[in-house]
C-alpha positions as YAML, in Angstrom:
chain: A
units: angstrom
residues:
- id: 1
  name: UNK
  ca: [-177.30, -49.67, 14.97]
- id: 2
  name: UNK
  ca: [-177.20, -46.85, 18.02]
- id: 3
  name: UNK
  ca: [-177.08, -43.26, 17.29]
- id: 4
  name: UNK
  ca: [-173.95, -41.41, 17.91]
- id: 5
  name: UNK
  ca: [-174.11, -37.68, 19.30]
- id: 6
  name: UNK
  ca: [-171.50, -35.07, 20.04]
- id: 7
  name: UNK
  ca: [-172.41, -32.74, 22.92]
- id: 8
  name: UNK
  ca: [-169.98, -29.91, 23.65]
- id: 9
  name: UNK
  ca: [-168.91, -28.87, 27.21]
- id: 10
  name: UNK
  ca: [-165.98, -28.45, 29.54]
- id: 11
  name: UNK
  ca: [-164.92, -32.08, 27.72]
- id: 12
  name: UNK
  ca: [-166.32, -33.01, 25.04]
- id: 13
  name: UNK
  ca: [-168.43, -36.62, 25.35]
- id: 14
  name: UNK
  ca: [-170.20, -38.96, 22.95]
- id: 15
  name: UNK
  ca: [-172.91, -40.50, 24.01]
- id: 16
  name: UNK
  ca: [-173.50, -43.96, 22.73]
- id: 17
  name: UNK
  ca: [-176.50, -46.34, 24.48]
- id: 18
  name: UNK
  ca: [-176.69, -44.08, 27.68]
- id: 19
  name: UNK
  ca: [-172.52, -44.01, 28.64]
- id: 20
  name: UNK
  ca: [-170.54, -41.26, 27.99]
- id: 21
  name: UNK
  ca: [-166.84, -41.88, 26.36]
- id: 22
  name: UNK
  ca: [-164.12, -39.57, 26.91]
- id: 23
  name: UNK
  ca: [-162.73, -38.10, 23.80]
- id: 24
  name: UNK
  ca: [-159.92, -36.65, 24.99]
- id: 25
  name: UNK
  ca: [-158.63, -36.80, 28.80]
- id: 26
  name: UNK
  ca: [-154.84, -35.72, 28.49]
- id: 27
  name: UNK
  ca: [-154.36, -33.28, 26.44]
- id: 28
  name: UNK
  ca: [-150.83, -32.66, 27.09]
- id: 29
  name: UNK
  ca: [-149.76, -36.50, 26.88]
- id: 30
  name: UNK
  ca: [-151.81, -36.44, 23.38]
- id: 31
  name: UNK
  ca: [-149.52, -33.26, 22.13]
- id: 32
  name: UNK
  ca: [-146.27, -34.46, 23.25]
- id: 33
  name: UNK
  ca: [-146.75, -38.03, 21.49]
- id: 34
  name: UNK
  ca: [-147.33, -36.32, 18.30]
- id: 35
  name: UNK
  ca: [-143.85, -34.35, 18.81]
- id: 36
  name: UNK
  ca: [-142.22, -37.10, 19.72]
- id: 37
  name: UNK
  ca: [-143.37, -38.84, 16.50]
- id: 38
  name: UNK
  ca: [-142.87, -35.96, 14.21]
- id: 39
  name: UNK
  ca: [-139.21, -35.74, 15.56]
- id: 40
  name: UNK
  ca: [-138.71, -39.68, 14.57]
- id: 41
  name: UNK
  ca: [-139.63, -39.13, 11.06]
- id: 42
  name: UNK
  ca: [-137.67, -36.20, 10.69]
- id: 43
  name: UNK
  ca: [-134.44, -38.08, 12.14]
- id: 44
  name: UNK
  ca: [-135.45, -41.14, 9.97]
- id: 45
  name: UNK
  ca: [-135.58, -38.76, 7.11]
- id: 46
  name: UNK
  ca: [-131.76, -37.53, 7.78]
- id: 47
  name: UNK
  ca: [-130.28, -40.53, 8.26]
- id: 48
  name: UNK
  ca: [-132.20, -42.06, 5.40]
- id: 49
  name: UNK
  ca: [-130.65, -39.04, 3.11]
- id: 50
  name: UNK
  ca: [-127.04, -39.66, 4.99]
- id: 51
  name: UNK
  ca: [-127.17, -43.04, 3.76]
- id: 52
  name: UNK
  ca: [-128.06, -42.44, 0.19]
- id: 53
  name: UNK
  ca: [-125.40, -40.05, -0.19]
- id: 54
  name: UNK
  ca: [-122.64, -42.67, 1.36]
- id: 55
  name: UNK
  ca: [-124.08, -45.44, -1.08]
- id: 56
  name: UNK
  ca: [-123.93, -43.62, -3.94]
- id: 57
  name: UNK
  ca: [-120.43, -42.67, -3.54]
- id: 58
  name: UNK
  ca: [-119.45, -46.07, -2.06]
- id: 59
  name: UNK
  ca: [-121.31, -47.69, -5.50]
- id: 60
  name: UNK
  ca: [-118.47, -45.65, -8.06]
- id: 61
  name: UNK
  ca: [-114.99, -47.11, -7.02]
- id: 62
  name: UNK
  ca: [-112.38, -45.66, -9.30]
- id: 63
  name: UNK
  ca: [-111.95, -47.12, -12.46]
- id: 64
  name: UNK
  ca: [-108.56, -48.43, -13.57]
- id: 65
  name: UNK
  ca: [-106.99, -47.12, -16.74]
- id: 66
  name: UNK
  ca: [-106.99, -49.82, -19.60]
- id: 67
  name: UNK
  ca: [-103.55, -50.64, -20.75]
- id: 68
  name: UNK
  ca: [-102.59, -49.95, -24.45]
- id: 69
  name: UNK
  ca: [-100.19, -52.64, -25.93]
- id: 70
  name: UNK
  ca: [-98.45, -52.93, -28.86]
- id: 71
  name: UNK
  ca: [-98.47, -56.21, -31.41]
- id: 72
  name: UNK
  ca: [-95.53, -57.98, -31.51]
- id: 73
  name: UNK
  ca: [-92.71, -56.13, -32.86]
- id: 74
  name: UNK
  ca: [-95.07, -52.57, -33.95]
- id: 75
  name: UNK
  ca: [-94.22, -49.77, -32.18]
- id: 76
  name: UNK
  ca: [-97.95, -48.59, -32.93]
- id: 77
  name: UNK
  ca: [-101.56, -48.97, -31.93]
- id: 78
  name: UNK
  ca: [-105.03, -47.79, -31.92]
- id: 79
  name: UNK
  ca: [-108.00, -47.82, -29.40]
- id: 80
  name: UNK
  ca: [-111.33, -46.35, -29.52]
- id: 81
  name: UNK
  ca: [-114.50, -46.50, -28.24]
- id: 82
  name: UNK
  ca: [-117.25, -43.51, -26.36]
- id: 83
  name: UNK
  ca: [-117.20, -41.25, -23.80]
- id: 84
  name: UNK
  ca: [-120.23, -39.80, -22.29]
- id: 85
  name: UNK
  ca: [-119.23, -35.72, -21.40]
- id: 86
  name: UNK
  ca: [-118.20, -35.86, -18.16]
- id: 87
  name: UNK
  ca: [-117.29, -39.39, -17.65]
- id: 88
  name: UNK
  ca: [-113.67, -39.64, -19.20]
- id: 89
  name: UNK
  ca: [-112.36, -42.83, -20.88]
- id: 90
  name: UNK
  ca: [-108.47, -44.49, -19.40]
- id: 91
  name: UNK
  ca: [-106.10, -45.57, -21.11]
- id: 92
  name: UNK
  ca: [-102.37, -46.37, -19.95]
- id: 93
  name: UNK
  ca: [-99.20, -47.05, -21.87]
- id: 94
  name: UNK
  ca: [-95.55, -47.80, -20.57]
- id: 95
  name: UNK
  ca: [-92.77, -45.97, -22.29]
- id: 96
  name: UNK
  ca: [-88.96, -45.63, -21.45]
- id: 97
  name: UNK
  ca: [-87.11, -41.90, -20.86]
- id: 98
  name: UNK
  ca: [-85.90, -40.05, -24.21]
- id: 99
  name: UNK
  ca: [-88.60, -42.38, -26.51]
- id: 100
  name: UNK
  ca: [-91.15, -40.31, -28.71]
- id: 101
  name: UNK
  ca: [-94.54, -41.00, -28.11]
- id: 102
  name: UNK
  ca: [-96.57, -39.73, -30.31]
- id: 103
  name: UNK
  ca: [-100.78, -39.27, -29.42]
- id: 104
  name: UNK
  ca: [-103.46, -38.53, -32.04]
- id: 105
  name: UNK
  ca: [-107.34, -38.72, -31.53]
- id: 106
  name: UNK
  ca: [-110.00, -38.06, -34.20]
- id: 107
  name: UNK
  ca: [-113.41, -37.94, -33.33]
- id: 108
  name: UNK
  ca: [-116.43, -37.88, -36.45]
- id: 109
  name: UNK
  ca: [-117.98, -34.60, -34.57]
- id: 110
  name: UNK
  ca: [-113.87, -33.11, -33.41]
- id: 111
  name: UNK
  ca: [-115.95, -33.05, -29.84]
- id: 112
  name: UNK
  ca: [-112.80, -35.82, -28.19]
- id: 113
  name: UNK
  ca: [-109.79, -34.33, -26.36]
- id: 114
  name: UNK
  ca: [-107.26, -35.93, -24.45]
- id: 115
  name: UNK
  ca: [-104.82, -35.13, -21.19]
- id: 116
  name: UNK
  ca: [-101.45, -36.83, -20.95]
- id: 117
  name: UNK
  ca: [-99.86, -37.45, -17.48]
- id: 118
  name: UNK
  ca: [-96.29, -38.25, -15.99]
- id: 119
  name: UNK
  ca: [-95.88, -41.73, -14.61]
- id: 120
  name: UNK
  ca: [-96.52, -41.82, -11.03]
- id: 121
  name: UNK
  ca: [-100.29, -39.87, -11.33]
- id: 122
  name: UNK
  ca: [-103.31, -40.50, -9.14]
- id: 123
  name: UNK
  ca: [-106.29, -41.04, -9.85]
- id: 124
  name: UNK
  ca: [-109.39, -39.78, -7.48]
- id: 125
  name: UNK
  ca: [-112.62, -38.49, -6.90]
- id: 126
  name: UNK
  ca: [-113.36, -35.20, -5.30]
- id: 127
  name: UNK
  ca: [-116.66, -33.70, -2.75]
- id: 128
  name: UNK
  ca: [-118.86, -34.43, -5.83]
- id: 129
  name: UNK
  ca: [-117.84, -37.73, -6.96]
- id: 130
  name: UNK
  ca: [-116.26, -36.47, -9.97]
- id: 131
  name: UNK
  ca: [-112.81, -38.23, -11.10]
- id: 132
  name: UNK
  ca: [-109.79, -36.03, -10.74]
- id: 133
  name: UNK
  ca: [-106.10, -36.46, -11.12]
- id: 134
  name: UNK
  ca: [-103.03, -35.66, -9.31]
- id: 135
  name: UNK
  ca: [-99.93, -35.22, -11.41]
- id: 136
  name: UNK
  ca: [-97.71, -33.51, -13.72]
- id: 137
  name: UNK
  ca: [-99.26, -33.08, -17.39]
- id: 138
  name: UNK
  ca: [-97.24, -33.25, -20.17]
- id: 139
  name: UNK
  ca: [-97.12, -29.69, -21.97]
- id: 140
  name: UNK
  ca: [-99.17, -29.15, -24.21]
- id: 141
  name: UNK
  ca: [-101.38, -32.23, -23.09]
- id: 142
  name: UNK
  ca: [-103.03, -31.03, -19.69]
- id: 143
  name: UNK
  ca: [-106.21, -30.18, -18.89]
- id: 144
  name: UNK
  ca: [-108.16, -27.51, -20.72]
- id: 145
  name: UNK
  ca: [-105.82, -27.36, -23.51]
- id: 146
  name: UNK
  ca: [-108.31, -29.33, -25.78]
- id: 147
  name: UNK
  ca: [-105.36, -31.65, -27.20]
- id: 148
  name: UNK
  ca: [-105.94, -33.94, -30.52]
- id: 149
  name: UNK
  ca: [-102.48, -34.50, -31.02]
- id: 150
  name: UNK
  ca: [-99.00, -34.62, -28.97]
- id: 151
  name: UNK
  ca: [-95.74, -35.61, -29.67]
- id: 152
  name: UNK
  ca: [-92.63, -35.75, -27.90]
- id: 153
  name: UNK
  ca: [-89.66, -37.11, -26.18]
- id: 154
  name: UNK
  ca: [-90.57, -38.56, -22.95]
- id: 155
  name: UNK
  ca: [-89.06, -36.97, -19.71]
- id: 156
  name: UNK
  ca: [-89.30, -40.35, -17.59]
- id: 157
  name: UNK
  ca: [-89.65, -44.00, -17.49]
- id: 158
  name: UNK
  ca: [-92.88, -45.50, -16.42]
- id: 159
  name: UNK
  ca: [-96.47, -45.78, -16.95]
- id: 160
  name: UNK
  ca: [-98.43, -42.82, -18.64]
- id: 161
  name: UNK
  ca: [-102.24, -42.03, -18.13]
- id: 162
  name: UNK
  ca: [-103.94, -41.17, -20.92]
- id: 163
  name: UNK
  ca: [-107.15, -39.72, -20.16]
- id: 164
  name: UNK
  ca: [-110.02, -39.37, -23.00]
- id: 165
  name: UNK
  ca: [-113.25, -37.15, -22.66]
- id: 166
  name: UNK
  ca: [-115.39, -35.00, -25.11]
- id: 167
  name: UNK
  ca: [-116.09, -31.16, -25.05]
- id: 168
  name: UNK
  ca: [-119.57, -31.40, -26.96]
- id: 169
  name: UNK
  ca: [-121.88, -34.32, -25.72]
- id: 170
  name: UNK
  ca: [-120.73, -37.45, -26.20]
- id: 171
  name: UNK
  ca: [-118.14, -38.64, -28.28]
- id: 172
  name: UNK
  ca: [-117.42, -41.16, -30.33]
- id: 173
  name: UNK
  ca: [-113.14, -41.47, -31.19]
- id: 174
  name: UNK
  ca: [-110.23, -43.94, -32.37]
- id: 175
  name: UNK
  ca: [-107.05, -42.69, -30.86]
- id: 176
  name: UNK
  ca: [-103.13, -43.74, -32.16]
- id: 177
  name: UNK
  ca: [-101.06, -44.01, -30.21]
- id: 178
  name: UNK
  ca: [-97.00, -44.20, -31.19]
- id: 179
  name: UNK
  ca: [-93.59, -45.11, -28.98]
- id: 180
  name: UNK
  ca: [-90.03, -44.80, -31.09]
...
């Protein structure tokens, strides 16, 4: 095994068996390589991030609303189930102009609301990936009026979106739901 030694001078040389090596003859060449790779991994670190933030929102498509239906000649039904705060439940029902419908939810901990729209609402997702909706709320029933119960005579034919969430946590409900 042969002796290494450092010896310090205009360039520094390491002496090994009698030749000297070269530690460093281009300085400059040396420094830009390192830039040059220190830019890569910060552009490989963007578009990495880009393409996380496009897959996540690519990965939630919006959900469709379940359809309530009624037995055989009832005018009546009930659905329940959980919603996690933030992540609304559904639910669609078809009605004609000048029925009542009639909309009641009870939840164990009174933490489950619901929002009633006109037919002929949208369902989306806005900058955040959140689901919104585009529409006309029924009064009484729109958002941020913390409705457990609506009733009244329908202003159009069509499909109505129901839309379920909690105000506490999660939320555990059964919901009727009424057409004369």
């Amino acid at each position: 095994m042969r002796n290494l030694t450092l010896r310090s001078g205009p360039q520094d040389r390491v002496s090994k068996g009698g030749r000297a090596h070269l530690l460093c003859c281009r300085p400059f060449e040396t420094l830009r390589s390192a830039a040059l790779l220190r830019v890569r991994w910060v552009v490989l670190a963007l578009l990495t991030s880009l393409l996380s933030l496009t897959t996540t929102w690519a990965a939630e498509p919006i959900p469709s609303p379940k359809p309530i239906f009624f037995a055989t000649g009832s005018t009546s039904g009930t659905v329940g189930g959980r919603v996690v705060r933030g992540t609304p439940a559904l639910f669609s029902v078809k009605a004609a102009a000048g029925q009542t419908l009639t909309v009641t939810i009870t939840a164990p901990d009174d933490n489950a609301v619901f929002q009633l729209y006109e037919p002929g609402a949208t369902i989306g997702r806005d900058s955040d990936g959140l689901l919104e909706f585009h529409g006309n709320s029924l009064h009484g029933a729109a958002a941020g009026e913390d409705t457990t119960r609506w009733s009244g005579r329908l202003p159009k034919s069509g499909t109505y979106l129901i839309v379920v969430g909690g105000t506490r946590g999660n939320a555990r409900y059964s919901m009727d739901v009424k057409i004369e």
